[in-house]
N, C-alpha and C positions, 0 to 999 in steps of 0.2 A: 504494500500500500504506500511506495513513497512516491507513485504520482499524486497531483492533487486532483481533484475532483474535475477542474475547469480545462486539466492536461486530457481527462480521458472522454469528455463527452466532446462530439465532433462539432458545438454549435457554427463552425463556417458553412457546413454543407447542411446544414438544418435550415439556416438563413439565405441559402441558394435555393434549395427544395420550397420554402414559403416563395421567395420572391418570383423565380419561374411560375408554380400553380398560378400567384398574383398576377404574373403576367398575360397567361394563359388566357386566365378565366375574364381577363378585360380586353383583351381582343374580340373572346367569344361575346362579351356585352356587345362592345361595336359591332361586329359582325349581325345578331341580334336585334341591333337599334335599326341597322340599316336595312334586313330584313323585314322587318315589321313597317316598317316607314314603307317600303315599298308596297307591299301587301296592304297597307291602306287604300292604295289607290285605286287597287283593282278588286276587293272584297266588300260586301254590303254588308259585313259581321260591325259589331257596335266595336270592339277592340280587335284591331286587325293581326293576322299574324298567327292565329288559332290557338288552340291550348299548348301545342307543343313547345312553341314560339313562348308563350307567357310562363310555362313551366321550368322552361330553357333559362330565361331571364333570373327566376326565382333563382334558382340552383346554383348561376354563375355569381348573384349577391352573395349568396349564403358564402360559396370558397371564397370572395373576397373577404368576406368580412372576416371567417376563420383565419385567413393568410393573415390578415392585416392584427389582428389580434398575436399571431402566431410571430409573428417579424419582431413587433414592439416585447413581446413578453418574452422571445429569448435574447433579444438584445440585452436587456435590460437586466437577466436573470446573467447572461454572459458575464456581463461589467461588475454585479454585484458578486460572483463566485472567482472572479477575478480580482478583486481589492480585498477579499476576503482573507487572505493571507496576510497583505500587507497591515490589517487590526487583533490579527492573532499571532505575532512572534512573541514568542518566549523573553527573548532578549531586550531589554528597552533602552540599551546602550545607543546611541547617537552612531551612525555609518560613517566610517571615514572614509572619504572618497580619496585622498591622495595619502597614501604611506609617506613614513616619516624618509625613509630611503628614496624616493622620488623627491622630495624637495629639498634633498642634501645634496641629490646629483645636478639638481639644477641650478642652487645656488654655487658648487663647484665649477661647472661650465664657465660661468659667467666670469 
């Protein structure tokens, strides 16, 4: 267990997998709008387009909105299992970015 959590779940391709379907399924709305638009002109039906057409529409809302729920909530679970480390070290000692041996070489240089 010495990866940590946010090492072993793949959220890039989780946020590829939402965004694509997201994609997908709003082409499919366009595709849909402009099906229906057309189908106005030439059917006497009161919503043009038929059930298939209106049920197609429902379907392609629903994945967006699961996408769109899906995108923001692992981003956001991402970032949060990600800085989660950074609030639980053991050590609360201050990081020294520069060794004492790098700033004695550098003031020798000089």
């Amino acid at each position: 267990m010495s990866e940590q959590l946010v090492d072993r779940i793949p959220f890039a391709k989780i946020l590829v997998g939402f965004a694509i379907a997201f994609g997908v399924a709003l082409g499919l709305c366009g595709l849909n709008t402009v099906l229906m638009s057309s189908s106005l002109n030439t059917s006497h039906e009161e919503f043009g387009g038929g059930p298939l057409l209106n049920t197609l529409g429902w379907v392609e809302l629903a994945v967006m909105a699961f996408c769109a729920v899906g995108i923001v909530g692992t981003g956001v679970l991402w970032v949060v299992l990600a800085a989660m480390p950074a609030f639980n070290r053991k050590d609360r000692e201050q990081q020294r970015l520069l060794d004492d041996e790098d700033q004695t070489k550098h003031e020798n240089q000089r």
